[in-house]
C-alpha positions as CSV (number, residue, x, y, z in Angstrom):
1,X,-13.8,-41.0,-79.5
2,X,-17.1,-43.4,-79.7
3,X,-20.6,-41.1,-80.1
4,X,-22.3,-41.4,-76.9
5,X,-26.3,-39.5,-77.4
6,X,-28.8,-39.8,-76.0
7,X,-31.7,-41.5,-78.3
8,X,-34.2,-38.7,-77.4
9,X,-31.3,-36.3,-79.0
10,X,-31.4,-38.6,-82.2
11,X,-35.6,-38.8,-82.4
12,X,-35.4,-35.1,-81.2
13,X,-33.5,-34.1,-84.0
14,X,-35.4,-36.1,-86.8
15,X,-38.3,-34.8,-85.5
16,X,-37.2,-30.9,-86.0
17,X,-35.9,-32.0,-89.6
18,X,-39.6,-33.5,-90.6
19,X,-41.6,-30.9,-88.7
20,X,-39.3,-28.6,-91.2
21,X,-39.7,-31.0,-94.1
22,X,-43.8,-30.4,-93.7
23,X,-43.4,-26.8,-92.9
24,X,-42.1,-26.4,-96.3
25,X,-43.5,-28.6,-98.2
26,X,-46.8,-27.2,-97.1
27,X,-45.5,-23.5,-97.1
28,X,-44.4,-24.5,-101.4
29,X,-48.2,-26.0,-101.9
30,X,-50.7,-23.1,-100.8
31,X,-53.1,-22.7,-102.7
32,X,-53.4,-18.6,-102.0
33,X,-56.4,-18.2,-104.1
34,X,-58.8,-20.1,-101.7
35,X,-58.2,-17.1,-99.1
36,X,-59.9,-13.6,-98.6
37,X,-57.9,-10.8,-100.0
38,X,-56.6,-9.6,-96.8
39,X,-55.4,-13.4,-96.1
40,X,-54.2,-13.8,-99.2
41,X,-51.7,-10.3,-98.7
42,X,-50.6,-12.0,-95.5
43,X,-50.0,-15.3,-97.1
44,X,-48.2,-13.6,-99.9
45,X,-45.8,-12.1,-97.7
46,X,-44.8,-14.7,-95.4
47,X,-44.3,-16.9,-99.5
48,X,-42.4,-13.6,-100.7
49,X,-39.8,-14.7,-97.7
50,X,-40.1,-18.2,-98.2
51,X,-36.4,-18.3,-99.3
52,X,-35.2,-16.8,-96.2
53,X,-37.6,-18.6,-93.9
54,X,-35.9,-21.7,-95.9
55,X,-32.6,-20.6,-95.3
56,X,-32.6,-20.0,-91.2
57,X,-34.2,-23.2,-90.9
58,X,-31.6,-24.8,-92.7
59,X,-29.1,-22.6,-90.5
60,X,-31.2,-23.8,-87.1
61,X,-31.2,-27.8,-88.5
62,X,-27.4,-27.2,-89.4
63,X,-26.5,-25.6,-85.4
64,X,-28.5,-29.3,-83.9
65,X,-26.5,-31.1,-86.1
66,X,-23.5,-29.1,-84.9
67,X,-24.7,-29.5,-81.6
68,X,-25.2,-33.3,-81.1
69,X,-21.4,-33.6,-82.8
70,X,-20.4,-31.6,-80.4
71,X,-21.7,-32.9,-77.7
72,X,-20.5,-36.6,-78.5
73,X,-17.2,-35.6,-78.3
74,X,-17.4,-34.0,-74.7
75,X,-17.4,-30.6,-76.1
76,X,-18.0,-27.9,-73.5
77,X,-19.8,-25.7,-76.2
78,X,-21.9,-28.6,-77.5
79,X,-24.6,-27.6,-74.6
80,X,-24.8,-24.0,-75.4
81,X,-25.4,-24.1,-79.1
82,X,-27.6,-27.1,-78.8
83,X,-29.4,-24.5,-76.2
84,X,-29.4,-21.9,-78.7
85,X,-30.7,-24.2,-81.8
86,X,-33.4,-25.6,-79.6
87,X,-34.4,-22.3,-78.7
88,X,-34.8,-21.0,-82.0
89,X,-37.9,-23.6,-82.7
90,X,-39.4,-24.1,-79.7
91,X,-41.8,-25.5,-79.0
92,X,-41.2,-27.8,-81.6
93,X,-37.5,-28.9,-80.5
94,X,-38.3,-29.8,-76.8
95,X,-37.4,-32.9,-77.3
96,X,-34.5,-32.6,-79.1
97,X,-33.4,-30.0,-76.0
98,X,-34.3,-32.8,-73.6
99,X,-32.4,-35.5,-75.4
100,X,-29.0,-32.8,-75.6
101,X,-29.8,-32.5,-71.6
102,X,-29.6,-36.3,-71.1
103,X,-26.6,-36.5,-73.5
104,X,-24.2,-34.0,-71.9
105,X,-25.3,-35.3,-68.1
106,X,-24.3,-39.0,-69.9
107,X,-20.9,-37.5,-71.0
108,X,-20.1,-35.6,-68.0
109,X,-20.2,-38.7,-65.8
110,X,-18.8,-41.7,-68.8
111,X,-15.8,-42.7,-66.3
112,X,-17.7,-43.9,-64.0
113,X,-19.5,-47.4,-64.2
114,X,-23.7,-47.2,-65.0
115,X,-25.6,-48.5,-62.5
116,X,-27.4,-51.4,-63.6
117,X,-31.1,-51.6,-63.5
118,X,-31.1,-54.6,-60.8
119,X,-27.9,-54.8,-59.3
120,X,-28.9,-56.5,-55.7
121,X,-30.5,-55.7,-52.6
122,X,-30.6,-52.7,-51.0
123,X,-29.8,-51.9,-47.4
124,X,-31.0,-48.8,-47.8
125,X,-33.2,-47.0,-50.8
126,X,-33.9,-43.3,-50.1
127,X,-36.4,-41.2,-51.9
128,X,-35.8,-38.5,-54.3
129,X,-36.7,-34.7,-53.7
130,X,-37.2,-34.4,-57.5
131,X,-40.2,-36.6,-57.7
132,X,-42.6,-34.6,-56.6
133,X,-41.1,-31.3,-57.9
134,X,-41.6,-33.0,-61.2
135,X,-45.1,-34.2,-60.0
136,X,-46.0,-30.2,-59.1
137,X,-44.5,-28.9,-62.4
138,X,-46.9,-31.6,-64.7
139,X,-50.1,-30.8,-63.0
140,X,-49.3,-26.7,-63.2
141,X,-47.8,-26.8,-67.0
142,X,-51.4,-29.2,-67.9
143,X,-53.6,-26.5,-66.3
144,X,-51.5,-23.5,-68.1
145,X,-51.8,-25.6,-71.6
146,X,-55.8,-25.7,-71.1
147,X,-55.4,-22.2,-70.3
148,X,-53.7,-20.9,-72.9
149,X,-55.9,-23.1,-75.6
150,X,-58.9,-21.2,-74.1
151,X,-57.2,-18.0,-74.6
152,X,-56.1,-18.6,-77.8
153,X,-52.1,-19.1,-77.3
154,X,-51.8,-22.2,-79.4
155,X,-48.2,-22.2,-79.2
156,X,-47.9,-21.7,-75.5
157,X,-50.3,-24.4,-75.2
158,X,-48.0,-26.5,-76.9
159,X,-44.8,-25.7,-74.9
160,X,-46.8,-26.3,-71.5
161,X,-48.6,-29.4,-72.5
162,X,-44.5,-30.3,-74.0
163,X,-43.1,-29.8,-70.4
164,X,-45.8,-31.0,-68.8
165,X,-44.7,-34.5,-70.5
166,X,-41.0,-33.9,-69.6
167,X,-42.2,-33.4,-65.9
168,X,-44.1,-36.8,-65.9
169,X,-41.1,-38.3,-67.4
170,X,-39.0,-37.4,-65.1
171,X,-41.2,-37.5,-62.1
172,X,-41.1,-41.6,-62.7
173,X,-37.5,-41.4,-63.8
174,X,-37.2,-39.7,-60.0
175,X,-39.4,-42.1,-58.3
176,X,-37.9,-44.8,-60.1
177,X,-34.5,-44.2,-59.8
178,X,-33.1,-43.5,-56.3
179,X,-30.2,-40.6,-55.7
180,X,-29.0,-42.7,-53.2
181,X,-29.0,-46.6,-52.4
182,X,-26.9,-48.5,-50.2
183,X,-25.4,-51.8,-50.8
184,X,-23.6,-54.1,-49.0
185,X,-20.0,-54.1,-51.2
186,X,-21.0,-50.5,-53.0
187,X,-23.5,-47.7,-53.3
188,X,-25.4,-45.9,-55.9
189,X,-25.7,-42.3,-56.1
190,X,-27.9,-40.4,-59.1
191,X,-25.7,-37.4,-59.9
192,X,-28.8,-34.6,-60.8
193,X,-32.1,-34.6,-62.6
194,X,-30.7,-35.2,-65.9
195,X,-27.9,-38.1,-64.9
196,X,-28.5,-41.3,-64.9
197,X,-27.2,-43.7,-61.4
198,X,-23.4,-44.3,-61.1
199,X,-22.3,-47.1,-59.4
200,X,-19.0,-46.8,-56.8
201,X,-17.8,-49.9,-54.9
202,X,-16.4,-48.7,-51.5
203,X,-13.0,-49.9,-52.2
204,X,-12.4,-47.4,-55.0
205,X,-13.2,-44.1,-53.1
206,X,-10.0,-42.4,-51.6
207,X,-12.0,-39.6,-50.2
208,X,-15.2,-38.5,-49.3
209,X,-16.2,-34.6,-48.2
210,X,-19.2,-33.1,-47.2
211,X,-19.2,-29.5,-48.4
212,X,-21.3,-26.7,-46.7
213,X,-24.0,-26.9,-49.2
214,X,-24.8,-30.3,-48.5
215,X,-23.1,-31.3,-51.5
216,X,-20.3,-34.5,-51.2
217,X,-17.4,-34.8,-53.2
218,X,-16.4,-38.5,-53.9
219,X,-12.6,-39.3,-55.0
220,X,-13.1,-42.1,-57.1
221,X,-10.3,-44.6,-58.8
222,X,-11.8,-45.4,-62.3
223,X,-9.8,-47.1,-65.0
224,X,-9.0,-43.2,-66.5
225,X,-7.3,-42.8,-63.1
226,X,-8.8,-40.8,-60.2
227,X,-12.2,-38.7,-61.0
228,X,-13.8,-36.3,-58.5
229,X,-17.9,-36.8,-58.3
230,X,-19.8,-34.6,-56.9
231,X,-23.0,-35.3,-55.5
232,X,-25.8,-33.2,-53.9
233,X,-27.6,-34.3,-50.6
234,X,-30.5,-32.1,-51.5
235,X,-31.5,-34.5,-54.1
236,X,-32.9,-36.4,-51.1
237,X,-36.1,-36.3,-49.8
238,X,-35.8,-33.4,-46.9
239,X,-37.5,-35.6,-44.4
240,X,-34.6,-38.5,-45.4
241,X,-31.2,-36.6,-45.7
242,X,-30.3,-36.9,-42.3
243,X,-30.9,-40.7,-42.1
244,X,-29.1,-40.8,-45.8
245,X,-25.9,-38.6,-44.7
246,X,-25.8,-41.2,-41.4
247,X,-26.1,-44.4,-43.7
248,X,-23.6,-43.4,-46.3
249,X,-21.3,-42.5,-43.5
250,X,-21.3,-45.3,-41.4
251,X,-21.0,-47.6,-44.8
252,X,-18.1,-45.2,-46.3
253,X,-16.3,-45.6,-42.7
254,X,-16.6,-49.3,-42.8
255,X,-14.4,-49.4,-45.5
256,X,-12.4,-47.0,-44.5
257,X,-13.0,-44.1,-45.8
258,X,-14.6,-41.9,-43.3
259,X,-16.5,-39.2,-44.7
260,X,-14.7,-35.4,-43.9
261,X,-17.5,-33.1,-42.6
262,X,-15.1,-30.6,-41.7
């Protein structure tokens, strides 16, 4: 089976292995006899455990790399443990964690054809409820990183000012990448936050149901054989979902396949 990650799993990844490289390698050079007594008893005993410190890193680095295997063969515990290896050296592994998030959301949906970047025009384009979500969470997480560097919480400051990048990347990944567009021989739909846009012509969907919580299974005929996709209305702007549910039926029934809102 081909490896399928995410390059912000691979760049994650390095990244936690060099950040442990320095860690190390600076841990190994201290110089303890430039400190005050009392540092230099504090220092001493975070070197006395240098050894074990050495060793769970080692053990955390081994679980990623465990993790991104894992999770390039479709495994369904490769998100858990790379969940529990990223959490382990936070804030450090954010990345990595993002990249994992990508990879698994890349996997999940591989039958179905990627949407490409500029595939024609759209009769319809609808907006996406994440985007300013996203927008929300990277002004809050920049004003809780000030606020924990004036109080002193380096490493809160770092997780927050860390998400609040993640937020702006995926605020114009959102705004930038519809959950739904309408063309005229197929559509595009954008599965969830971390997925990236699938494209279905109309002619390959057998069925089409909208569920009671707004969420629409798609039958789909891919070259694996038939593949359910689900699909959540909610990732549409509130002010645009009825207009979207309208559009996407009236296109689906063209082609005859009416969508089931039974």
């Amino acid at each position: 089976m081909r490896m399928n990650l995410h390059p912000a799993a691979w760049i994650g990844f390095l990244l936690n292995c060099l950040v442990v490289y320095l860690f190390l390698t600076a841990l190994a050079g201290i110089d303890i006899s430039a400190f005050t007594e009392e540092e230099r008893y504090l220092i001493g005993m975070v070197m006395d455990k240098g050894e074990a410190i050495r060793s769970i890193l080692y053990v955390i680095l081994a679980m990623q790399a465990v993790a991104m295997g894992l999770l390039a063969t479709r495994s369904p515990l490769g998100l858990p443990v790379a969940g529990l290896g990223a959490l382990l050296m936070l804030p450090g592994s954010l990345v990595y964690l993002i990249g994992c998030l990508l990879t698994h959301y890349r996997n999940k949906f591989l039958e179905f054809t990627p949407a490409p970047k500029a595939y024609g025009e759209t009769l319809f384009r609808f907006s996406s409820a994440f985007a300013p979500i996203m927008r929300i969470a990277a002004s809050a997480s920049i004003a809780l990183s000030f606020l924990a560097v004036y109080t002193g919480w380096l490493n809160a400051a770092a997780l927050c000012f860390g998400v609040s990048l993640a937020a702006l990347f995926f605020a114009f990944r959102s705004r930038t990448t519809p959950p739904l567009a309408i063309f005229e021989d197929c559509f595009t739909v954008t599965p969830g936050l971390f997925a990236s846009s699938v494209l279905i012509p109309y002619e390959k969907v057998s069925l089409a149901t909208l569920r009671p919580d707004e969420c629409i299974l798609f039958l789909v005929e891919t070259e694996q054989g038939l593949r359910s996709l689900p699909w959540s209305l909610r990732s549409v702007i509130h002010s645009e979902r009825r207009e979207a549910l309208e559009r996407l039926g009236s296109a689906l029934s063209e082609h005859g396949v009416p969508l089931d809102q039974s």
